[in-house]
Biopython code that builds the backbone (N, CA, C, O; Angstrom):
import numpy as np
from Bio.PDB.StructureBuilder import StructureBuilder

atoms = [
    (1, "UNK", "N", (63.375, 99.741, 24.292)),
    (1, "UNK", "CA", (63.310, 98.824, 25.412)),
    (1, "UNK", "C", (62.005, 99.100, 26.164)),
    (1, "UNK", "O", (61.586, 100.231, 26.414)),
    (2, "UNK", "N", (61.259, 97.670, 26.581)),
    (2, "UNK", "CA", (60.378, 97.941, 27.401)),
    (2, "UNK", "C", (60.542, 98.623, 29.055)),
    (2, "UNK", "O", (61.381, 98.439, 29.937)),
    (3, "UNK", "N", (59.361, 99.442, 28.971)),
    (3, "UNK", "CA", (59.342, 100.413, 30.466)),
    (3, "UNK", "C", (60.013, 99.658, 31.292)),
    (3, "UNK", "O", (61.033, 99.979, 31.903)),
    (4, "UNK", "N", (59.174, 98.144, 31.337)),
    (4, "UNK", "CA", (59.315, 97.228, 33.186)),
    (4, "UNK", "C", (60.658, 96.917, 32.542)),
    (4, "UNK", "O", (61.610, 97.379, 33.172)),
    (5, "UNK", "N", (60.923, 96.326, 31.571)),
    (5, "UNK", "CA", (62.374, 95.285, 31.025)),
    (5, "UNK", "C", (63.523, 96.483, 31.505)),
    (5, "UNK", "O", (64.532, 96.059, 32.069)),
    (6, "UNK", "N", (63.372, 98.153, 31.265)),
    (6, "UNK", "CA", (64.188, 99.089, 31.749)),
    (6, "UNK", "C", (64.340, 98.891, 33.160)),
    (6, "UNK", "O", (65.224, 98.429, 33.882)),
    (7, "UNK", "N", (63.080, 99.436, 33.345)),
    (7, "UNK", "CA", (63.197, 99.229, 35.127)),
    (7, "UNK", "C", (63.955, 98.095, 36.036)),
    (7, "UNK", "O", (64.545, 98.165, 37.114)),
    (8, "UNK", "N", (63.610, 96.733, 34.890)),
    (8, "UNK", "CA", (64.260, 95.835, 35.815)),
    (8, "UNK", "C", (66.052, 95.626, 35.432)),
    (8, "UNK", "O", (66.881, 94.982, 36.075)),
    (9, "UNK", "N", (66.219, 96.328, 34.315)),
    (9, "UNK", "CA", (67.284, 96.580, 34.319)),
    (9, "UNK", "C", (68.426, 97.777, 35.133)),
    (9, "UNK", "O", (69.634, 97.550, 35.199)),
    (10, "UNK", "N", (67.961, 98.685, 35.545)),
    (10, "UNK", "CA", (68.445, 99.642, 36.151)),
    (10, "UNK", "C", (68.429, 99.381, 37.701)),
    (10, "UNK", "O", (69.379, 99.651, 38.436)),
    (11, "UNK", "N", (67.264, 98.837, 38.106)),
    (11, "UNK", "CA", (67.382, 98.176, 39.915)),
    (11, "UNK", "C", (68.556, 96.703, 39.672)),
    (11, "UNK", "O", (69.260, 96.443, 40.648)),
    (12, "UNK", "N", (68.685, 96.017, 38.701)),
    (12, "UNK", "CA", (69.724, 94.963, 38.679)),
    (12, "UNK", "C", (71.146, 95.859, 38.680)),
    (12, "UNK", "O", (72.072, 95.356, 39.316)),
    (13, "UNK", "N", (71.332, 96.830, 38.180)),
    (13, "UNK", "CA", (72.720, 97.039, 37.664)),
    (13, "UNK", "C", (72.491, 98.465, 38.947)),
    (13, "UNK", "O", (73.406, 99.288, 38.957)),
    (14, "UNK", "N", (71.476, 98.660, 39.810)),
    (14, "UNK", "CA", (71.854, 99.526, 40.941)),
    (14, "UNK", "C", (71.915, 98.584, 42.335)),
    (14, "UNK", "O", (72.117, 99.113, 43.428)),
    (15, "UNK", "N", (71.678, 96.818, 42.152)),
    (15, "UNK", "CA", (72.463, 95.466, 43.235)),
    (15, "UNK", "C", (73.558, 95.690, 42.990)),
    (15, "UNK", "O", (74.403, 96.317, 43.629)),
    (16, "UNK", "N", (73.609, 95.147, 41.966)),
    (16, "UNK", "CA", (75.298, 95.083, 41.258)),
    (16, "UNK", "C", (76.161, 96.002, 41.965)),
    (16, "UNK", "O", (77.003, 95.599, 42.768)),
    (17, "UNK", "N", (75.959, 97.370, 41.663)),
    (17, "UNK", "CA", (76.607, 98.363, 42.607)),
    (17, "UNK", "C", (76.753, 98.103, 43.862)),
    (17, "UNK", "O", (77.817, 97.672, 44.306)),
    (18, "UNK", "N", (75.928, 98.282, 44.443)),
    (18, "UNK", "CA", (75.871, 97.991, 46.081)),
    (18, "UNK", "C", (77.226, 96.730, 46.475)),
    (18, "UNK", "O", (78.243, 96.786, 47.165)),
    (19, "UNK", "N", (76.684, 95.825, 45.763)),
    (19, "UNK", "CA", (77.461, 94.463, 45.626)),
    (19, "UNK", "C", (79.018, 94.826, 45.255)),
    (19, "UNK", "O", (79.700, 94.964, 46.270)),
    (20, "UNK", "N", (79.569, 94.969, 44.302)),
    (20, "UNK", "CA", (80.488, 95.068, 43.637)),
    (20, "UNK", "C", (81.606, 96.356, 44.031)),
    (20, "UNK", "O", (82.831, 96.368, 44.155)),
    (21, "UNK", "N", (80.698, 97.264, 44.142)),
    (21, "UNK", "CA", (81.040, 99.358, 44.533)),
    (21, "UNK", "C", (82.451, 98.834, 43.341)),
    (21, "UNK", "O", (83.363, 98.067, 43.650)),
    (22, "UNK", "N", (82.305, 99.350, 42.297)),
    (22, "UNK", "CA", (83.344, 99.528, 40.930)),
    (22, "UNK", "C", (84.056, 100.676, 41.381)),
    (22, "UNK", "O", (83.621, 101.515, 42.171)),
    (23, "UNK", "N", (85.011, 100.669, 40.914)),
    (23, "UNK", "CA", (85.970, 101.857, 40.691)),
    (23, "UNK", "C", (85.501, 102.850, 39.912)),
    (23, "UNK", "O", (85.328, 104.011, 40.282)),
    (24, "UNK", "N", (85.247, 102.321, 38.610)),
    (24, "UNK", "CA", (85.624, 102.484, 37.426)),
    (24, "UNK", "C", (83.908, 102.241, 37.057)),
    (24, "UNK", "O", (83.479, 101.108, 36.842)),
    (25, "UNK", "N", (82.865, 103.678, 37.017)),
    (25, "UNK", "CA", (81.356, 102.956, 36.525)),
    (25, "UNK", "C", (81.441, 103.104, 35.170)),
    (25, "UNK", "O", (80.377, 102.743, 34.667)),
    (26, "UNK", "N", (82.128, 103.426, 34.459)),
    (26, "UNK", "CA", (82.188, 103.516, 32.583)),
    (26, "UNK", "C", (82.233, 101.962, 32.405)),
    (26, "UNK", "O", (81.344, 101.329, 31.836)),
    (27, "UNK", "N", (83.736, 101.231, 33.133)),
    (27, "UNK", "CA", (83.684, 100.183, 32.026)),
    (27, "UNK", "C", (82.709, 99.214, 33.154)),
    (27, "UNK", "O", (82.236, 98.314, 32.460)),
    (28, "UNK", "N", (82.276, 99.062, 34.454)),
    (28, "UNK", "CA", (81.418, 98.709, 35.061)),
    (28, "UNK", "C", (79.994, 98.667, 34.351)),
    (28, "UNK", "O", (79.374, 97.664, 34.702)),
    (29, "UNK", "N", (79.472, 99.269, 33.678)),
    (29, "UNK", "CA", (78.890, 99.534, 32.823)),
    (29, "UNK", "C", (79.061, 98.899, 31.328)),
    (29, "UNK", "O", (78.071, 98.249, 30.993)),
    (30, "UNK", "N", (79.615, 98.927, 30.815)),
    (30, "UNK", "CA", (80.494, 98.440, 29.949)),
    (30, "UNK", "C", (80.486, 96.921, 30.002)),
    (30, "UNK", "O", (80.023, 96.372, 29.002)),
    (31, "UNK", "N", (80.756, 96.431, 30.625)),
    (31, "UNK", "CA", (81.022, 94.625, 30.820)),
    (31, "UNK", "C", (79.683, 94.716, 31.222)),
    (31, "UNK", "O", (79.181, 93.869, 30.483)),
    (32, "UNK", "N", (78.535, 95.284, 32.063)),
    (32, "UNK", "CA", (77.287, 94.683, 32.193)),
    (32, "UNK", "C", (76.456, 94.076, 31.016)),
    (32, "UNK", "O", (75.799, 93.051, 30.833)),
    (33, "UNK", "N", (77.020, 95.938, 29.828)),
    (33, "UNK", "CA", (75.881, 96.052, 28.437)),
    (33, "UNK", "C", (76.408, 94.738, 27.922)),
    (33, "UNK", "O", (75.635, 93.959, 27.364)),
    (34, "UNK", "N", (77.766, 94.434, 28.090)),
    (34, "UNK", "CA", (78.456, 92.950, 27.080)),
    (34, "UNK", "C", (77.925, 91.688, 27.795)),
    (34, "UNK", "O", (77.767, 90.660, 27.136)),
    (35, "UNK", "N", (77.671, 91.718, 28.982)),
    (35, "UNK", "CA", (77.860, 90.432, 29.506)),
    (35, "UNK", "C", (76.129, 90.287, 29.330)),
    (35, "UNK", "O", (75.950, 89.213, 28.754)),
    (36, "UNK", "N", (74.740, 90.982, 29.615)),
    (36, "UNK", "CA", (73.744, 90.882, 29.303)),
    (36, "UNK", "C", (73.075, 91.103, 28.343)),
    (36, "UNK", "O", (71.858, 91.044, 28.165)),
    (37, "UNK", "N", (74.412, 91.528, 27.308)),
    (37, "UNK", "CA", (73.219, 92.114, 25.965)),
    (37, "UNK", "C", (72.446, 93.135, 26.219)),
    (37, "UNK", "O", (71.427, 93.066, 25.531)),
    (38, "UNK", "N", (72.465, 93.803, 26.714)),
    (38, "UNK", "CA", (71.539, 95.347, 26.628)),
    (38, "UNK", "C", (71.657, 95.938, 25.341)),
    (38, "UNK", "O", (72.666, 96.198, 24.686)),
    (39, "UNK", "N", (70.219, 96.139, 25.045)),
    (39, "UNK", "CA", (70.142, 97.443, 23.845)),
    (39, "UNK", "C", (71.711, 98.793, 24.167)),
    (39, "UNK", "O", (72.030, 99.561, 25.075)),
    (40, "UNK", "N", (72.122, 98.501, 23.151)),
    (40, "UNK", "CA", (72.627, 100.123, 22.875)),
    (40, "UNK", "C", (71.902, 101.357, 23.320)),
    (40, "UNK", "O", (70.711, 101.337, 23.631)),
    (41, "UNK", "N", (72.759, 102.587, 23.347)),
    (41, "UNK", "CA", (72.339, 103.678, 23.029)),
    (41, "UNK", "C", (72.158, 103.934, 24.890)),
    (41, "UNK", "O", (71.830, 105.118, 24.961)),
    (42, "UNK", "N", (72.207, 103.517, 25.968)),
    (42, "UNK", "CA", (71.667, 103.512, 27.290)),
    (42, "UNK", "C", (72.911, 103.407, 28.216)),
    (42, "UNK", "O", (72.817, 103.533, 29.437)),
    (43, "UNK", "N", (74.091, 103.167, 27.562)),
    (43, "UNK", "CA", (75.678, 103.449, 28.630)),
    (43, "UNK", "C", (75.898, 104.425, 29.371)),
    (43, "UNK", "O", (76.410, 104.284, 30.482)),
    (44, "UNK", "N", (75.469, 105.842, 28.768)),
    (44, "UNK", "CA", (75.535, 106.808, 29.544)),
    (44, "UNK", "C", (74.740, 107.349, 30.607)),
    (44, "UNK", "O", (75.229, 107.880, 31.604)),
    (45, "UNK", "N", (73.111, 107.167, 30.323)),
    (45, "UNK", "CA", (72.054, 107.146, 31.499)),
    (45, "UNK", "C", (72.593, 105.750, 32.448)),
    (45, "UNK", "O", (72.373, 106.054, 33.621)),
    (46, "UNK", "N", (73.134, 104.520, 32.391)),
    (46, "UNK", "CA", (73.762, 103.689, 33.351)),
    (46, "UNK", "C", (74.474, 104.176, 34.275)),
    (46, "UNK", "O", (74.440, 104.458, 35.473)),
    (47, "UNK", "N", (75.341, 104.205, 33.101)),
    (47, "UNK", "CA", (76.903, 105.003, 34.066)),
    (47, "UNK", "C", (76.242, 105.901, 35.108)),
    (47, "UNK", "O", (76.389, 105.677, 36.310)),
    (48, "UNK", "N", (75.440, 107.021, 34.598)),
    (48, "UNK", "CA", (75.283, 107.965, 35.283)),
    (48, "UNK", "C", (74.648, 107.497, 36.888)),
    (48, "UNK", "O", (75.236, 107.997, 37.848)),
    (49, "UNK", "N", (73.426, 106.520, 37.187)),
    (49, "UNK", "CA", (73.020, 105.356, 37.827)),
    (49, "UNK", "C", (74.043, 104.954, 38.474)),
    (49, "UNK", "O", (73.984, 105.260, 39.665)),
    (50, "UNK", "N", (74.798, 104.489, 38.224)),
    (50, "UNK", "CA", (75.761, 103.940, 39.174)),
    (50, "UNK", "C", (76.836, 104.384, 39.660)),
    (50, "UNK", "O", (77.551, 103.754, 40.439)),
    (51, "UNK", "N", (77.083, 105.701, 39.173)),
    (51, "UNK", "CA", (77.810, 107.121, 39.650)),
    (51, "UNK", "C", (76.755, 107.308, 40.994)),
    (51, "UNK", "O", (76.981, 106.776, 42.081)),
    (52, "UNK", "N", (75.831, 107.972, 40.771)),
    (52, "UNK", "CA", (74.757, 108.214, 41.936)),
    (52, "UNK", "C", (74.566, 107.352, 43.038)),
    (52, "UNK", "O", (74.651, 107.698, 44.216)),
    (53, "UNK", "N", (74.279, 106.108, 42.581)),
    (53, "UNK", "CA", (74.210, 104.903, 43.860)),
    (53, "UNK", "C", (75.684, 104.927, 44.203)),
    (53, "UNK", "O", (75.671, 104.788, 45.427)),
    (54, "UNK", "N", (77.001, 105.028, 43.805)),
    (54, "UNK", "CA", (78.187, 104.902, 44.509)),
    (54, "UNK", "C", (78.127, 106.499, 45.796)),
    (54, "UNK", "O", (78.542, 106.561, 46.953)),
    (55, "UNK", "N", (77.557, 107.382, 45.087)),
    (55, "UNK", "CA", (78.115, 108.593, 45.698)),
    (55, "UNK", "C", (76.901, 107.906, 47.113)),
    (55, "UNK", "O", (77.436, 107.575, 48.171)),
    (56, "UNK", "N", (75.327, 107.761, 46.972)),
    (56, "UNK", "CA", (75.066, 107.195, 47.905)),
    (56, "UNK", "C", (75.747, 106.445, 48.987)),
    (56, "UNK", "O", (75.676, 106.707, 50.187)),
    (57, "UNK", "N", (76.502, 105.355, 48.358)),
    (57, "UNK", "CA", (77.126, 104.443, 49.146)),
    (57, "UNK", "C", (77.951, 105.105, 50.472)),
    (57, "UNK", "O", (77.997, 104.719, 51.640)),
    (58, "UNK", "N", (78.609, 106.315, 49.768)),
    (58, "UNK", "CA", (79.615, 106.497, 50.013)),
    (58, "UNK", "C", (79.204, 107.587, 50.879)),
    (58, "UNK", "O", (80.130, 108.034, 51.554)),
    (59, "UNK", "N", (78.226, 108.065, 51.026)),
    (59, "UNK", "CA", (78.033, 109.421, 51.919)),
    (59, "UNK", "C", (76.965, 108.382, 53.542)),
    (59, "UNK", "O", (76.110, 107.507, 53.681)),
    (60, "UNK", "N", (77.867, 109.343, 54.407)),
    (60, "UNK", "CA", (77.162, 109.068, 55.666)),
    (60, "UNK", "C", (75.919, 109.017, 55.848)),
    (60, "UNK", "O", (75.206, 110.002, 55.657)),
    (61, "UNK", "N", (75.451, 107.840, 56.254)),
    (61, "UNK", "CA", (74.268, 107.908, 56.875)),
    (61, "UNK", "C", (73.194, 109.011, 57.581)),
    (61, "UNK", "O", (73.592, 109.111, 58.742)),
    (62, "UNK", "N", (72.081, 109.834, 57.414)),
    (62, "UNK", "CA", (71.926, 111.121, 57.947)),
    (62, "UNK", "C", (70.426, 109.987, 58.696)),
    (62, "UNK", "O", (69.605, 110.482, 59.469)),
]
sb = StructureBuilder()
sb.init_structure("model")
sb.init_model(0)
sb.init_chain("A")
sb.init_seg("    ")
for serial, (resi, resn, name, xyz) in enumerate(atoms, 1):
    if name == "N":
        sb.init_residue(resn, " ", resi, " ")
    sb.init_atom(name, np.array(xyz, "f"), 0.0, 1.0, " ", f" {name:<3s}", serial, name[0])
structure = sb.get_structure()
């Protein structure tokens, strides 16, 4: 996958988060790679992405 095509994939699916806040970032993840076609092989660096932006979400403002 291209660098920017990554990049602009990982700031879309870290809206999404913000937007959405999933329960569940495996299959959150999961229905993104299905619903946009994403290259394989990149579920787990996602997931991990939108684990991080939730824990963001979720911690107080400093």
């Amino acid at each position: 996958m291209a660098k920017r095509s990554h990049n602009e994939v990982q700031e879309s699916l870290r809206e999404l988060t913000r937007i959405f806040r999933p329960k569940d970032p495996r299959k959150f993840v999961k229905d993104y790679i299905r619903k946009y076609r994403i290259t394989g092989g990149y579920e787990d660096e996602l997931t991990v992405l939108v684990e991080r932006e939730l824990t963001k979400l979720n911690s107080p403002a400093s």
